[in-house]
DSSP file (Angstrom, degrees, kcal/mol; ACC not computed):
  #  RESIDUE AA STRUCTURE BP1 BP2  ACC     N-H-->O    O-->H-N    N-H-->O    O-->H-N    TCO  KAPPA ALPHA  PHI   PSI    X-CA   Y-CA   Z-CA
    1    1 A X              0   0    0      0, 0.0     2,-0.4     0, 0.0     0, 0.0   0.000 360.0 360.0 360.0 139.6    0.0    0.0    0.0
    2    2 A X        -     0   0    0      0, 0.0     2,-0.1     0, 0.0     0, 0.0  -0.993 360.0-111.9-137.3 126.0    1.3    3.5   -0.9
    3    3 A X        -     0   0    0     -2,-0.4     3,-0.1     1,-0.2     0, 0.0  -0.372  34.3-167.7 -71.7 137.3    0.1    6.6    0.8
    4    4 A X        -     0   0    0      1,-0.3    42,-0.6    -2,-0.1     2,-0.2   0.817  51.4 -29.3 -73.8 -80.7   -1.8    8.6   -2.1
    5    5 A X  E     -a   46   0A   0     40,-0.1     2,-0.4    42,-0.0    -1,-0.3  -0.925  49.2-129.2-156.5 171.4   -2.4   11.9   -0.9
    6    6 A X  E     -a   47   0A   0     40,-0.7    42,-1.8    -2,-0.2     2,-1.2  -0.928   4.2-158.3-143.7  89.7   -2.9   14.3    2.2
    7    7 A X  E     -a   48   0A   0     -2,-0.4     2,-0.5    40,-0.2    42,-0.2  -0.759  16.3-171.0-106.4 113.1   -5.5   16.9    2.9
    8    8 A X  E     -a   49   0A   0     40,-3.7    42,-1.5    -2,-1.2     2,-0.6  -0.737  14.8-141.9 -68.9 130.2   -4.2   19.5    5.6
    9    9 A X  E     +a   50   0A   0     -2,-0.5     2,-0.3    40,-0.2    42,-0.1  -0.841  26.0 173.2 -85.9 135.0   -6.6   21.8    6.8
   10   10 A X  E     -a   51   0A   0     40,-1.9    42,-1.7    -2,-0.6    43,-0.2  -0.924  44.1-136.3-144.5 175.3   -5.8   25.6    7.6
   11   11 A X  S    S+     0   0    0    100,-0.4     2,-0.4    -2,-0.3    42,-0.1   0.651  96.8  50.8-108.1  -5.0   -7.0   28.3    8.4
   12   12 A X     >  -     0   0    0      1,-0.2     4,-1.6    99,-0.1     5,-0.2  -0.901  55.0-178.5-112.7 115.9   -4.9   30.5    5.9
   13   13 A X  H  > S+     0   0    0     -2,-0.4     4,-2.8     1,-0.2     5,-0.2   0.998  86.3  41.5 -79.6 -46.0   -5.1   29.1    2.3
   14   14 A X  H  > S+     0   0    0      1,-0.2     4,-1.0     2,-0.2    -1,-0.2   0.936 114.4  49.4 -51.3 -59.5   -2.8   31.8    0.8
   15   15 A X  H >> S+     0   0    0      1,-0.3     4,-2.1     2,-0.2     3,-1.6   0.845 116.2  49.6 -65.3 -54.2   -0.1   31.9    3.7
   16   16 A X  H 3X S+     0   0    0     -4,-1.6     4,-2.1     1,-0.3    -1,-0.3   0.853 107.6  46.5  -0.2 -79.5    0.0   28.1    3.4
   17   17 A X  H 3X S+     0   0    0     -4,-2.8     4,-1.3    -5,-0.2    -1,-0.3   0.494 105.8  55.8 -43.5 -14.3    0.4   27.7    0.2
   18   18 A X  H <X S+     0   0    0     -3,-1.6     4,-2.4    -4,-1.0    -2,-0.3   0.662 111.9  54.3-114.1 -43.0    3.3   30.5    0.0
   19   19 A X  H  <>S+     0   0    0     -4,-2.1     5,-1.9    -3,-0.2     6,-0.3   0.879 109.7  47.0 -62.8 -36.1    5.1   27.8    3.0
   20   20 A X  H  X5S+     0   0    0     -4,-2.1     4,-0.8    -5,-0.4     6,-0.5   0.977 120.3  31.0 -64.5 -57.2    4.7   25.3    1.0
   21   21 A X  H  <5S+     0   0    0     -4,-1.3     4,-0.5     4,-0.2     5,-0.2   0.921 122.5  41.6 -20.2 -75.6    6.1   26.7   -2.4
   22   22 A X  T  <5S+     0   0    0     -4,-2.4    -1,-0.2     1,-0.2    -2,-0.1   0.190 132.0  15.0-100.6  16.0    8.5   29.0   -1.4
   23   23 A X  T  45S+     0   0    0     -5,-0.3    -1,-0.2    -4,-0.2    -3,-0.2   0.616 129.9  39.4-150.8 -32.6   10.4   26.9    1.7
   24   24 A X  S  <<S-     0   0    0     -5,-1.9    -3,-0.2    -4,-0.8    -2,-0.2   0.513 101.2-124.7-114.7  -7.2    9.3   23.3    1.5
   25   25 A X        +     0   0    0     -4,-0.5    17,-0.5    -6,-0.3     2,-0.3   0.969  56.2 146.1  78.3  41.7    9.4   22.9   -2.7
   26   26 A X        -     0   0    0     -6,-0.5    15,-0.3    -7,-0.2     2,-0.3  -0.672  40.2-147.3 -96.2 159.5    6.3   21.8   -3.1
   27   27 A X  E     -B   40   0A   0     13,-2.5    13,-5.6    -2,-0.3     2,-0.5  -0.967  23.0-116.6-135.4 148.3    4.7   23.3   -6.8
   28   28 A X  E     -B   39   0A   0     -2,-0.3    11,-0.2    11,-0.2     3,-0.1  -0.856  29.3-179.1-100.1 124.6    0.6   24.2   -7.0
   29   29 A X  E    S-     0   0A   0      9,-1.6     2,-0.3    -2,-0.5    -1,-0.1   0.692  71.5  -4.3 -71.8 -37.4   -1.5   21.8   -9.7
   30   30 A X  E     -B   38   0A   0      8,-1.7     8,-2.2     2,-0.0    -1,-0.5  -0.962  53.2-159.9-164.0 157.2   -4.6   23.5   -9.0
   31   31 A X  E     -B   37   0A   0     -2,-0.3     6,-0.2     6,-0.2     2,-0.1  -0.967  13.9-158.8-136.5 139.8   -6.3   26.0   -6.9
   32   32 A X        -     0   0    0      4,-3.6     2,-0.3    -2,-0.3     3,-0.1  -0.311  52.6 -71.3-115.5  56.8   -9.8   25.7   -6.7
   33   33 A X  S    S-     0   0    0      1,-0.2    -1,-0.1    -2,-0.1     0, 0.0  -0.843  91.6 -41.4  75.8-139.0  -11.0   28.9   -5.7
   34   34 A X  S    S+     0   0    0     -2,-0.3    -1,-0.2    -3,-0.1    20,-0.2   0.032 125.3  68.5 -88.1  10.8  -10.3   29.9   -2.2
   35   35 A X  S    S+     0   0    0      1,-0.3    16,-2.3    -3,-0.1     2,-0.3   0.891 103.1   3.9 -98.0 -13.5  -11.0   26.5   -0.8
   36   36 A X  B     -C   50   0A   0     14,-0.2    -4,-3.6    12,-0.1     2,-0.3  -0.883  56.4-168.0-164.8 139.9   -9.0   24.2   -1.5
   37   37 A X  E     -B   31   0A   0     12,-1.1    12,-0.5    -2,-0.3     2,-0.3  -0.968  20.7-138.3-129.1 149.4   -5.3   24.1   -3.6
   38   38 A X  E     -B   30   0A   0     -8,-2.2    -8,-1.7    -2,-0.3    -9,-1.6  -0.743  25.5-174.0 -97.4 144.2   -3.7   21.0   -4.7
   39   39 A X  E     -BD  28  47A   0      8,-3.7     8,-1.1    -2,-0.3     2,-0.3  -0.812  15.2-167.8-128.1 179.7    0.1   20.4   -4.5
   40   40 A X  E     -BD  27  46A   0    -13,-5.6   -13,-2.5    -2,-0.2     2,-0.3  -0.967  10.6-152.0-141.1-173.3    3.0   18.3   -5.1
   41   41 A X    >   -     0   0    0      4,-0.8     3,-1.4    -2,-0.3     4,-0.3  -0.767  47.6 -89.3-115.1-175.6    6.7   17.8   -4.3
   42   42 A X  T 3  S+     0   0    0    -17,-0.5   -16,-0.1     1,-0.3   -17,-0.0   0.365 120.6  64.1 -65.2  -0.5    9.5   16.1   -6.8
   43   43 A X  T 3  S-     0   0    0      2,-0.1    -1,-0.3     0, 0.0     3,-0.1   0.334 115.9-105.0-121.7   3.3    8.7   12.9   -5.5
   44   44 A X  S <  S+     0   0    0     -3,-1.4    -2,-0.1     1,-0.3     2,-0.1   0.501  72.8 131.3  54.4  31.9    5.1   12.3   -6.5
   45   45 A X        -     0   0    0     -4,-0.3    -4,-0.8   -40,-0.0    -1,-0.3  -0.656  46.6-146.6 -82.0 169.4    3.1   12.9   -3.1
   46   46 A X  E     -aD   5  40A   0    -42,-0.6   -40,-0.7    -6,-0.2     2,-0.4  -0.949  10.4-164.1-126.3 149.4    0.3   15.2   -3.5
   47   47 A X  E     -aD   6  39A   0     -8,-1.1    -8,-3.7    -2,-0.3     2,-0.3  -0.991   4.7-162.1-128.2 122.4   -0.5   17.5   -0.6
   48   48 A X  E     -a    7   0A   0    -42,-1.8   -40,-3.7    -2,-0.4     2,-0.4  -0.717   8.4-155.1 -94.3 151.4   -4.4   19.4   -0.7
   49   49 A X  E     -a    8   0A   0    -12,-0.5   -12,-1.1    -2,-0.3     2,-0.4  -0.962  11.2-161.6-123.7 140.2   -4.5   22.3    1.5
   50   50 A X  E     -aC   9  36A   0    -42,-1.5   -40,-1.9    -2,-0.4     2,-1.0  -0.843  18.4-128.1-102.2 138.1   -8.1   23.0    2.6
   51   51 A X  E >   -a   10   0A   0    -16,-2.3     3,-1.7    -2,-0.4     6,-0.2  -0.835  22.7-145.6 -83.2 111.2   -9.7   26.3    4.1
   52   52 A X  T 3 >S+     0   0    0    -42,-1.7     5,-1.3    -2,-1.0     3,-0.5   0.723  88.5  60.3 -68.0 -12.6  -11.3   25.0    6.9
   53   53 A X  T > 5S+     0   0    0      1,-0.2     3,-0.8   -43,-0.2    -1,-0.3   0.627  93.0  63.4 -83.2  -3.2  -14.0   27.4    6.7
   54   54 A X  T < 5S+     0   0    0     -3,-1.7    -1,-0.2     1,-0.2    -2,-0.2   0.147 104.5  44.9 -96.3  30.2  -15.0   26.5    3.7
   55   55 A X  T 3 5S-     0   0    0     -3,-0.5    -1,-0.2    -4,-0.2     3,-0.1  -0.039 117.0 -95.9-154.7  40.1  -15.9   23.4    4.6
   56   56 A X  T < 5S+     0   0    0     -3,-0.8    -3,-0.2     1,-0.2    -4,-0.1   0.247  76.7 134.0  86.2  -7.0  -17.8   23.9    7.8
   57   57 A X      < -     0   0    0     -5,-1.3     2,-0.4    -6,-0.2    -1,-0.2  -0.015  60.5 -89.7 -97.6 170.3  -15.2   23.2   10.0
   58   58 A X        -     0   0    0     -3,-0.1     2,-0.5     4,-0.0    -1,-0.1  -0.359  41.5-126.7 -68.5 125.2  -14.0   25.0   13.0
   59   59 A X  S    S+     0   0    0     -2,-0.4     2,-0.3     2,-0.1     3,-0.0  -0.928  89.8  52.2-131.0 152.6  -11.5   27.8   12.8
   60   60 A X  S    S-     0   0    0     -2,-0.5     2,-0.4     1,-0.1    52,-0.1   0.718  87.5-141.7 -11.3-170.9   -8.6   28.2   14.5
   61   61 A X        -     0   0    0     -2,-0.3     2,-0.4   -52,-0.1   -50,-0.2  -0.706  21.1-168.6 -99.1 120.8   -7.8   24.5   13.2
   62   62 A X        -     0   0    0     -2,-0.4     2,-0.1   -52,-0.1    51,-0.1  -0.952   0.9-159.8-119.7 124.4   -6.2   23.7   16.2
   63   63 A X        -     0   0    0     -2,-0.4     2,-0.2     1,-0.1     3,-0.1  -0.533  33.3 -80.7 -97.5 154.0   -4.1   20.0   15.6
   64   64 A X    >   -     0   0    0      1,-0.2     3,-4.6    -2,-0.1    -1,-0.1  -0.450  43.2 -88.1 -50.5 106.2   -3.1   17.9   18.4
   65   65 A X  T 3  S+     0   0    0      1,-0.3    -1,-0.2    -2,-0.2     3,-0.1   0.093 119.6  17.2  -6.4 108.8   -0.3   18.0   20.9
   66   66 A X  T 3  S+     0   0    0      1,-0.3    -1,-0.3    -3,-0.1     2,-0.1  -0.060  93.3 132.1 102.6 -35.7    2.6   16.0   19.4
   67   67 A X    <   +     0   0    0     -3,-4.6    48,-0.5     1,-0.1    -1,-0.3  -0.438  28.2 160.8 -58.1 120.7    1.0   16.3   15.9
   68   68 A X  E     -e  115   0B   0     -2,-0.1     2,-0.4    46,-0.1    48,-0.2  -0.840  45.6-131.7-121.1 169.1    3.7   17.4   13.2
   69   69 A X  E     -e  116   0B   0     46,-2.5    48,-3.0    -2,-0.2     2,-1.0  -0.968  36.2-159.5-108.7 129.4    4.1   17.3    9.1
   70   70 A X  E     -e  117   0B   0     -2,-0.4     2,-0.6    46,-0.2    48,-0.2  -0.911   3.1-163.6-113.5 115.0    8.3   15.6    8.9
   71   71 A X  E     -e  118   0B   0     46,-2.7    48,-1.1    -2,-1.0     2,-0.1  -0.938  11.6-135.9 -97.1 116.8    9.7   16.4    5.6
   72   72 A X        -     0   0    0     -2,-0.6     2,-0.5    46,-0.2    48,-0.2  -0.468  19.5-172.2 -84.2 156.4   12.9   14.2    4.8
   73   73 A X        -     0   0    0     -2,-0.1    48,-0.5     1,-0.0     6,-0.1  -0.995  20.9-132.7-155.1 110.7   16.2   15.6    3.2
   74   74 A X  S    S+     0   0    0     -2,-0.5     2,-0.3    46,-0.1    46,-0.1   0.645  78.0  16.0 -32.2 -35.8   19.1   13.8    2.0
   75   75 A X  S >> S-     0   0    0     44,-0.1     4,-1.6     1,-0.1     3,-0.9  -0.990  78.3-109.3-147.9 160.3   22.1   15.2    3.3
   76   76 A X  H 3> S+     0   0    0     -2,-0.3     4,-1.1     1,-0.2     5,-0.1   0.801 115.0  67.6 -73.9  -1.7   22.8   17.7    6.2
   77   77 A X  H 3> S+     0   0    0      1,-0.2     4,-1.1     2,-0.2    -1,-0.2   0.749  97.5  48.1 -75.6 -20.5   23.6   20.2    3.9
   78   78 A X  H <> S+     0   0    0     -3,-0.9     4,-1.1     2,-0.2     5,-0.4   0.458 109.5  59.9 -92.2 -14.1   19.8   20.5    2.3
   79   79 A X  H  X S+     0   0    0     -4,-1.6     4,-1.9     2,-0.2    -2,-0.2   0.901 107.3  40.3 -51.5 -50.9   18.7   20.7    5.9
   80   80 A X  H  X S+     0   0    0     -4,-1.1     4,-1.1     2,-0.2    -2,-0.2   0.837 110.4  62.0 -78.6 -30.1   20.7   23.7    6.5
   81   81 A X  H >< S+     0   0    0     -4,-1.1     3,-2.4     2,-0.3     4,-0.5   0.948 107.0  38.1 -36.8 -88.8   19.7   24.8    3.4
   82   82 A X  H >X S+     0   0    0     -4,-1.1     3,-2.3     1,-0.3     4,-2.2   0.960 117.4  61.0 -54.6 -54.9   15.7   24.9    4.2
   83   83 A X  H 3X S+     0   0    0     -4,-1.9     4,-0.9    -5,-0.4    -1,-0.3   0.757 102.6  38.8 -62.1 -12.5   16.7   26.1    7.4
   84   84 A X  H <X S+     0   0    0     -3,-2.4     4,-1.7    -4,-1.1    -1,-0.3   0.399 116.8  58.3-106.7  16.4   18.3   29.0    6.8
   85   85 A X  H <4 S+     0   0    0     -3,-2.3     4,-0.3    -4,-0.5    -2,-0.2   0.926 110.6  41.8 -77.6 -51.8   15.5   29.6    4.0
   86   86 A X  H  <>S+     0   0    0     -4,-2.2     5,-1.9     2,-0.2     6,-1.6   0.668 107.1  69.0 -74.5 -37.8   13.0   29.3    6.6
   87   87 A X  H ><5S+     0   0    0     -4,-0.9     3,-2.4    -5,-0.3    -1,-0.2   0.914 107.1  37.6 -11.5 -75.6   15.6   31.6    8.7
   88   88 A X  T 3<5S+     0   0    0     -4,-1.7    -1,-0.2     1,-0.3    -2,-0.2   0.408 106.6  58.2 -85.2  14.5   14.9   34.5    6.4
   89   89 A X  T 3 5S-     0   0    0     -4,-0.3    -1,-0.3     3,-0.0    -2,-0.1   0.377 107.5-126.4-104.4  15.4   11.9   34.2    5.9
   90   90 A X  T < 5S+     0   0    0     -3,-2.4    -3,-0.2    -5,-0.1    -2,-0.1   0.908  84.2 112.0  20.3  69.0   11.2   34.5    9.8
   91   91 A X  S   <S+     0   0    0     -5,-1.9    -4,-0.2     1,-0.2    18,-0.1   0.499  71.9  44.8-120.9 -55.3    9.4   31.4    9.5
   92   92 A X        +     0   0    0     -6,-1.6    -1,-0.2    16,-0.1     2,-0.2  -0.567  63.6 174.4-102.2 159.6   12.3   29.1   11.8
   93   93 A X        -     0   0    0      2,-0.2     2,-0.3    -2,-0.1    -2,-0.1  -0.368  38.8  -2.1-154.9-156.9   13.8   30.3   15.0
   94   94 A X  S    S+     0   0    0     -2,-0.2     2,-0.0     2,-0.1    12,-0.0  -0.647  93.5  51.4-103.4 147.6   16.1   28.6   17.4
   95   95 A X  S    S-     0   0    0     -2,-0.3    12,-0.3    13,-0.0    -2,-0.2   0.365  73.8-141.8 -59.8 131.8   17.4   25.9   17.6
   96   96 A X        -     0   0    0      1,-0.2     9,-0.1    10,-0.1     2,-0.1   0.150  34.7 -67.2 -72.1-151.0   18.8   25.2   14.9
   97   97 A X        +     0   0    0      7,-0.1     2,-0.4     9,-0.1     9,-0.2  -0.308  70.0 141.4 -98.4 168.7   19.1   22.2   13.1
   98   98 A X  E     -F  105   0B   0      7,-1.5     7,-2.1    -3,-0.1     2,-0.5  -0.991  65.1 -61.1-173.6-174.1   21.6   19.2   15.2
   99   99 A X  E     +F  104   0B   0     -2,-0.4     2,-0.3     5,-0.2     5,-0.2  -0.696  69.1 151.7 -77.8 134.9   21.7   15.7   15.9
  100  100 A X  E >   -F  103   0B   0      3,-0.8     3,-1.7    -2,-0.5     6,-0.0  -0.985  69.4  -1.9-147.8 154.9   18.1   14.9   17.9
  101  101 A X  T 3  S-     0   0    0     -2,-0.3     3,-0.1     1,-0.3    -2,-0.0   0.702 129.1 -49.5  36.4   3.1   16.4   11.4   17.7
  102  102 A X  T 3  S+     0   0    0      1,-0.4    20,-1.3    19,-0.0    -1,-0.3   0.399 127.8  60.8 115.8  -6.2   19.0    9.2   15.1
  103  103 A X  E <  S-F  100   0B   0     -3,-1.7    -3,-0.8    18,-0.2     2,-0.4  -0.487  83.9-110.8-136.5-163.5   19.0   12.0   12.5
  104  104 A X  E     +F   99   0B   0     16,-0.4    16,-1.4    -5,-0.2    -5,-0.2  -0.934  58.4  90.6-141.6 145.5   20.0   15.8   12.2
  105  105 A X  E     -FG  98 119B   0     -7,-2.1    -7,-1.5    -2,-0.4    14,-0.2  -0.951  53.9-103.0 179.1-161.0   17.6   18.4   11.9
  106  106 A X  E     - G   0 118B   0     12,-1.4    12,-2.2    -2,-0.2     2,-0.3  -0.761  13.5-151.7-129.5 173.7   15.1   21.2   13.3
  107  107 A X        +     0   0    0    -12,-0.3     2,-0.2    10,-0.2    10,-0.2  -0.782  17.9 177.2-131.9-171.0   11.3   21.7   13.8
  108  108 A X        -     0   0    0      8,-0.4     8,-2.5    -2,-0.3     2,-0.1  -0.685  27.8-109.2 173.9 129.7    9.8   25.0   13.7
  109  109 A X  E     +H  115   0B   0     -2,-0.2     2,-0.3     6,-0.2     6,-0.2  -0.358  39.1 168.8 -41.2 134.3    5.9   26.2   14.0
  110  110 A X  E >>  +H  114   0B   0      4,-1.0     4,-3.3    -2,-0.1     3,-0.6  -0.912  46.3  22.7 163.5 147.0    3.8   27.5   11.1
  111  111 A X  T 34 S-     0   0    0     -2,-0.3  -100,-0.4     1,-0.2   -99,-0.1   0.846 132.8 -34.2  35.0  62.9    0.5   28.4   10.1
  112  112 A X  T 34 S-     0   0    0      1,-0.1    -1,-0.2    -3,-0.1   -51,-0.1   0.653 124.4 -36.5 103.2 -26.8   -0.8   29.0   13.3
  113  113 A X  T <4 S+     0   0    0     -3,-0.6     2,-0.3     1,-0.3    -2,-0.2   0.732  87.8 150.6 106.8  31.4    0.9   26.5   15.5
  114  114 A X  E  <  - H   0 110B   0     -4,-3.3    -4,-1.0   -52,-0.1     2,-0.7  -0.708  47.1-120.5 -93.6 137.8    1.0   23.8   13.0
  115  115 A X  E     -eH  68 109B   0    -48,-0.5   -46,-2.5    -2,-0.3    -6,-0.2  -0.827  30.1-170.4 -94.9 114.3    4.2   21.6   13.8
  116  116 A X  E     -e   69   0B   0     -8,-2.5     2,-0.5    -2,-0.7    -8,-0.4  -0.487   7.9-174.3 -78.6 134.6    7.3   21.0   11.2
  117  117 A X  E     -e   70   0B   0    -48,-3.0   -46,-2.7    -2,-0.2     2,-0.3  -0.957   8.2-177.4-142.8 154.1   10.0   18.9   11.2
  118  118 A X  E     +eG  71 106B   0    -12,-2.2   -12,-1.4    -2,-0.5     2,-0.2  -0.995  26.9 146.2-119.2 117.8   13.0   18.7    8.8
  119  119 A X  E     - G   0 105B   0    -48,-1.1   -14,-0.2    -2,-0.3   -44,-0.1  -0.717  27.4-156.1-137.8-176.1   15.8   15.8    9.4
  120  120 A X        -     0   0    0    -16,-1.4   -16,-0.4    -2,-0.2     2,-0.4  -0.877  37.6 -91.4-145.2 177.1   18.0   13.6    7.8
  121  121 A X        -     0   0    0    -48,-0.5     2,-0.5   -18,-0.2   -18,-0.2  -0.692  46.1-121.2 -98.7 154.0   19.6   10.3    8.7
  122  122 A X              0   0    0    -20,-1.3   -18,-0.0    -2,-0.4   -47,-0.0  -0.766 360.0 360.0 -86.4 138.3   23.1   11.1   10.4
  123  123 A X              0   0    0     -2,-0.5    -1,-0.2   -20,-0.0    -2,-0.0   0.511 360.0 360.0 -81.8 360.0   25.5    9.4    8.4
């Protein structure tokens, strides 16, 4: 079985979409108004971003304690890479990226209080 696809919900379509693009490399297939735009990265996932108010739902979208999205990176140099993208974009803070859990990387907060993380495996 191979995971398909992924609809986030948020509560900002545009500012969402603009994280996705412009820090995590993701490219938009469609936008479907404001409710909902579909994306993908180089690897063939597709990721939908929903507005949660346009689909009933309760806004803030507040996700769970513990919940994150983990985006994998090949080497630690494309780590540092999105992290000091994410830097300037005052999107990422401190700490920066290190060895944590078997890997190196950082996590950082977004859209709201939605939780990222970025590794790689330590070689």
């Amino acid at each position: 079985m191979q995971l398909n696809h992924l609809n986030l919900c948020v509560n900002d379509l545009a500012e969402a979409r603009l994280l996705f693009e412009t820090a995590l490399d993701f490219q938009t297939i469609e936008q479907k108004g404001q409710a909902l735009a579909v994306l993908s990265d180089q690897h063939g996932f597709t990721l939908t971003l929903s507005d949660v108010r346009r689909f009933g739902g309760e806004t803030p979208v507040v996700y769970p304690r513990g919940f994150h999205v983990g985006f994998f990176r090949e080497t630690q140099g494309e780590v540092d890479s999105a992290y000091a993208r994410l830097l300037a974009a005052g999107i990422a803070s401190e700490p920066a990226p290190r060895a944590m859990h078997g890997s190196y990387g950082f996590y950082f907060t977004a859209l709201g209080g939605l939780l990222f993380e970025i590794a790689c495996p330590v070689a």
